[in-house]
C-alpha positions in Angstrom: 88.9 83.2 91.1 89.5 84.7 94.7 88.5 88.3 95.3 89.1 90.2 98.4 87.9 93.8 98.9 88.1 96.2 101.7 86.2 99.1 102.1 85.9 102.3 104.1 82.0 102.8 104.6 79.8 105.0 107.1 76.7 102.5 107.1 77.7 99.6 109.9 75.3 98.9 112.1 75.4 100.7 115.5 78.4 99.1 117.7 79.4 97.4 114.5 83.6 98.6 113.4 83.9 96.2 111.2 82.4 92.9 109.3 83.3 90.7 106.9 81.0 88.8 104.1 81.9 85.8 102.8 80.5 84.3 99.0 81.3 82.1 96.5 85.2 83.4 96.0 85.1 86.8 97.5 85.2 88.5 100.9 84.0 91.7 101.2 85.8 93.8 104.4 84.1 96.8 105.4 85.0 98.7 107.8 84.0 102.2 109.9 85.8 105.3 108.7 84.9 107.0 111.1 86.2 105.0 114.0 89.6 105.5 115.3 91.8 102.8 113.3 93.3 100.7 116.2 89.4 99.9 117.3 89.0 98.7 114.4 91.6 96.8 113.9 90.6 94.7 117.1 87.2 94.2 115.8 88.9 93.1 112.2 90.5 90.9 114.5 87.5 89.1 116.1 86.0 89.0 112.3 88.8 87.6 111.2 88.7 84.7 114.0 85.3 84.1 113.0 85.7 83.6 109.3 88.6 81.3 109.4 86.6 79.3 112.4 84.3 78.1 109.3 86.7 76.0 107.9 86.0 77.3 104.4 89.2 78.6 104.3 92.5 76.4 103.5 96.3 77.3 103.1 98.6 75.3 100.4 101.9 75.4 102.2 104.9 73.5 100.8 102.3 69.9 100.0 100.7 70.4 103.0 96.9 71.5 102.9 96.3 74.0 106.2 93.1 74.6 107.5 91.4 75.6 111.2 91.6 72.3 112.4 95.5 71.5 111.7 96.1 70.7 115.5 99.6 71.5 115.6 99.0 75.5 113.3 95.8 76.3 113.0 94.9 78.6 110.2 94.9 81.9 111.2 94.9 85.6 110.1 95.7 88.7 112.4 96.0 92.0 112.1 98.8 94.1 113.9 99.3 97.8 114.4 103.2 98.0 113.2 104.6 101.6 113.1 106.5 101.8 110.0 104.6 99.1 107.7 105.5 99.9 103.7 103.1 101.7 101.5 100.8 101.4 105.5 100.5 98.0 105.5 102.8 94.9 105.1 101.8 91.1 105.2 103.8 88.2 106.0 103.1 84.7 105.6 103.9 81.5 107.1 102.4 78.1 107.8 99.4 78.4 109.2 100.0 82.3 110.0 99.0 85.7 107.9 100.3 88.9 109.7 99.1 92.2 108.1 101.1 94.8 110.0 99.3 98.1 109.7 101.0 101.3 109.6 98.6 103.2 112.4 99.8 106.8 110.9 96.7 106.2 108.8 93.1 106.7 108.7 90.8 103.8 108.2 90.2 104.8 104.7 93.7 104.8 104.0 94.3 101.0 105.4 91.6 99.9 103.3 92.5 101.5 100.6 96.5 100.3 101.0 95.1 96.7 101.5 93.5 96.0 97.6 96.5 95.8 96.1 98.2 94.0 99.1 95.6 91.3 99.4 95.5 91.1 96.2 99.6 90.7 95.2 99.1 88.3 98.3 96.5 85.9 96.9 98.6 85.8 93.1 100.7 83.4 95.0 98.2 80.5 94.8 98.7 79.4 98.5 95.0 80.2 99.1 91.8 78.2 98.3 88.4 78.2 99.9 85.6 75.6 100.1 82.1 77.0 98.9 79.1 74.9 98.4 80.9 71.8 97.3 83.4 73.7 95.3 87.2 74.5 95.5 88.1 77.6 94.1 91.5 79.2 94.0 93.1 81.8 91.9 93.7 80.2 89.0 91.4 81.2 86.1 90.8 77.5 85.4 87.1 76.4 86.0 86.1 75.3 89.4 86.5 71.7 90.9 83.8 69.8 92.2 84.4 68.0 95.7 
């Protein structure tokens, strides 16, 4: 089972807005409260980059498998300061592409808090599956498959 989780904390390291930790079927998201929202949504961004760059990460779209190295779409997740977003943020989906659009008449708490439930009605459509350690695991509540 995939879990996501983003968090408003005060304990980054110095210079630090935002980081994300990757396990065996969960990313943890943490980002500084108390940093305006739109810096740390470009350091989200460069997080982001970094994580999919692994190629742990894969996209089912249609019967095609997406991944970093798809040369014509790579896999890749960005995060967009959108005035007007629903419920302050929105994500959209496409082959290759995740757009969260990010209401910025929010604090950072209130993005993270306003992701959980997104990212998490996002990953119930079963497009998403990551490669851990010899393992695929998606969101089905199935037992893992060995590679």
């Amino acid at each position: 089972m995939l879990d996501v989780l983003y968090e408003a904390v005060n304990d980054l390291p110095p210079g630090r807005l935002a980081i994300i930790d990757e396990g065996r079927g969960r990313i943890r998201v943490r980002l500084d409260e108390n940093q305006p929202l739109a810096d740390v949504v470009g350091q989200l961004n460069i997080e982001a980059d970094d994580l999919m760059r692994h190629a742990n990460w894969f996209q089912l779209w249609g019967d095609e498998i997406v991944s970093r190295a798809t040369p014509d779409r790579p896999l890749r997740i960005q995060y967009l300061i959108h005035q007007g977003a629903p419920d302050g943020v929105g994500i959209g989906e496409s082959r290759g592409r995740v757009r969260v659009y990010i209401n910025p008449d929010q604090s950072v708490k209130e993005f993270a808090a306003a992701m959980n439930p997104a990212i998490k009605d996002q990953l119930s459509g079963g497009h998403w599956f990551q490669l851990f350690g010899g393992e695929i695991i998606d969101n089905s509540p199935e037992s893992m498959s060995q590679v």
